[in-house]
N, C-alpha and C positions, 0 to 999 in steps of 0.2 A: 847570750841572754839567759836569765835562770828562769824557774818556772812562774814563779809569781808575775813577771813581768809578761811572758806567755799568756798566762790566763786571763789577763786585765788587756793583752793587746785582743785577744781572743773576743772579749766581752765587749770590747768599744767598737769591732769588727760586726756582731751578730747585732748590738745598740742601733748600728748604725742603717745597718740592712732593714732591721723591723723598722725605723723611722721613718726610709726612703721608701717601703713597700707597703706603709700601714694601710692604704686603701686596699689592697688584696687581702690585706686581714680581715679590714672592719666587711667585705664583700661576703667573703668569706663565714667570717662570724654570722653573720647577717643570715647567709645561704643554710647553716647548720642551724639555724635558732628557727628556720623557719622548717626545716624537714625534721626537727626536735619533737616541735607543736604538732607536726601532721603528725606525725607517730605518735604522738600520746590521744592526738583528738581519735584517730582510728588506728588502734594497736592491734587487728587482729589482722590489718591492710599490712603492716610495719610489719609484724610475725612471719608474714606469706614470706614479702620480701625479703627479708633475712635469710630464709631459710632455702629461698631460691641463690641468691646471690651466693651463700654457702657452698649449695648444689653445684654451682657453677666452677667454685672456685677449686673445688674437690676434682670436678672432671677434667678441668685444664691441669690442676701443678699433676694430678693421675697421669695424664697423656705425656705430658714434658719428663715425670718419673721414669714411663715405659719404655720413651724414644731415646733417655739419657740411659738407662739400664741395658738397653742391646746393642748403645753404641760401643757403652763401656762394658760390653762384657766379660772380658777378660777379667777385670778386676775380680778383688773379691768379694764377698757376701752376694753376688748373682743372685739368688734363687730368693733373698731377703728383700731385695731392692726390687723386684719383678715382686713378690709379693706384695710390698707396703704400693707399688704402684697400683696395683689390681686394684688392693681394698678400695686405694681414691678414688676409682676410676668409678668402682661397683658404690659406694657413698654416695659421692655425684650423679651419680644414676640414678639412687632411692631418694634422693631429697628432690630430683626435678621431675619425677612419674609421681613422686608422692608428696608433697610440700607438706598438707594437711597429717599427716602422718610425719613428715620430718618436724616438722613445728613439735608436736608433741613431748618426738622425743628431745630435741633440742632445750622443752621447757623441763622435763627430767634432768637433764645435764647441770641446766643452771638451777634448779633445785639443788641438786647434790654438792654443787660446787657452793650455795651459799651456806649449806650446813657444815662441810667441810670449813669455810671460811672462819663461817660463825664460831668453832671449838674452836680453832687454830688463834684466835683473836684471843676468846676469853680464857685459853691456856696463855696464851704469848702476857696477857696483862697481868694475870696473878702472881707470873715473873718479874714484871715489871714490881709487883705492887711487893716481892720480897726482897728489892733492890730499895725499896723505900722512894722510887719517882713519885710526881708527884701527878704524871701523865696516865698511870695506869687505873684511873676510871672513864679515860675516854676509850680507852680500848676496850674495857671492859661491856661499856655503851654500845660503842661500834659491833662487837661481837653479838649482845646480845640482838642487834638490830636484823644482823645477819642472820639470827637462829629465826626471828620472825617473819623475816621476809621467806626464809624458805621453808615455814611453818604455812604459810600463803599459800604458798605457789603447790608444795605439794598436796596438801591438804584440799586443794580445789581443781587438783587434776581430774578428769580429761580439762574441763573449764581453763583452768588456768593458762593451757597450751594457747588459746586466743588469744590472750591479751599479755602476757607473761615479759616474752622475748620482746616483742615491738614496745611495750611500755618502757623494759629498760634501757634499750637500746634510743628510743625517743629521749629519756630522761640526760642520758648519757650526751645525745646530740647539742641538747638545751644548752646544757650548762659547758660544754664545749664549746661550742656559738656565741655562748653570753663570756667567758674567756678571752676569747679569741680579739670579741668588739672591745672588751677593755682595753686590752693590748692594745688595742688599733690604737683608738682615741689616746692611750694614754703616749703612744709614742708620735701620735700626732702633736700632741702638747710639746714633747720635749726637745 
């Protein structure tokens, strides 16, 4: 078989799956559209939760780090891997004694990371725009949208640490939910 015929068996294979299982999509979609709206209706509820379920996640892969680094201790980098496991463990620990304070700083993080985004965009399109595309004002858009939203978020910190994280995390839900139901439906049709 060559490849092209691989990826068309591949695609009528994955066609076929979403077709037979579209109700677990549209449930699905359904279930995310609807924890989307509660996180946006109360984003400082969505924020906690975030930042808990973080905390969580930090102190399990921490413990599974520690128990995997003294199995394998012989290996090398020991004393690195016993460290990067500590940190998760002491992370997880400060986000679930401190959520209201993790939330914070989590709303810094994604601050920084949208200002970061935002140059990296409207650098990346100026390139585009010396290549003569004719796509680099949507990047150009995108970036600046970047620079505002974390002109937002920083600028109305402590505040912004309430509603920040669960707002986009909620937005992020919606429009994965509203996704998901197209696919349903759409491969219900097909």
């Amino acid at each position: 078989m060559t490849i092209p015929q691989d990826i068309t068996r591949l695609q009528s294979e994955v066609n076929a799956a979403v077709r037979e299982h579209w109700k677990a999509f549209l449930i699905e979609g359904i279930l995310l559209v609807i924890l989307g709206l509660a996180a946006i209706i109360v984003p400082p509820l969505a924020s906690l939760a975030v930042t808990i379920f973080l905390g969580w996640m930090f102190l399990i892969s921490g413990i599974a780090g520690l128990a995997l680094t003294f199995w394998a201790r012989q290996m090398p980098g020991f004393w690195w891997s016993l460290l990067s496991a500590a940190l998760a463990i002491g992370a997880g620990l400060i986000l679930l004694a401190m959520p209201v304070q993790g939330a914070l700083t989590l709303t810094i993080v994604v601050g920084a990371y949208f200002l970061a985004e935002g140059v990296a965009t409207i650098m990346y399109s100026l390139e585009h725009r010396r290549e003569l595309s004719e796509r680099w004002s949507w990047l150009l858009v995108a970036g600046i949208m970047d620079l505002l939203i974390a002109a937002i978020i920083i600028t109305g910190l402590p505040g912004s640490a309430l509603w920040a994280v669960g707002l986009l995390v909620g937005i992020n839900l919606l429009f994965g939910g509203i996704t998901l139901i197209g696919m349903a439906l759409a491969a219900r049709k097909g």
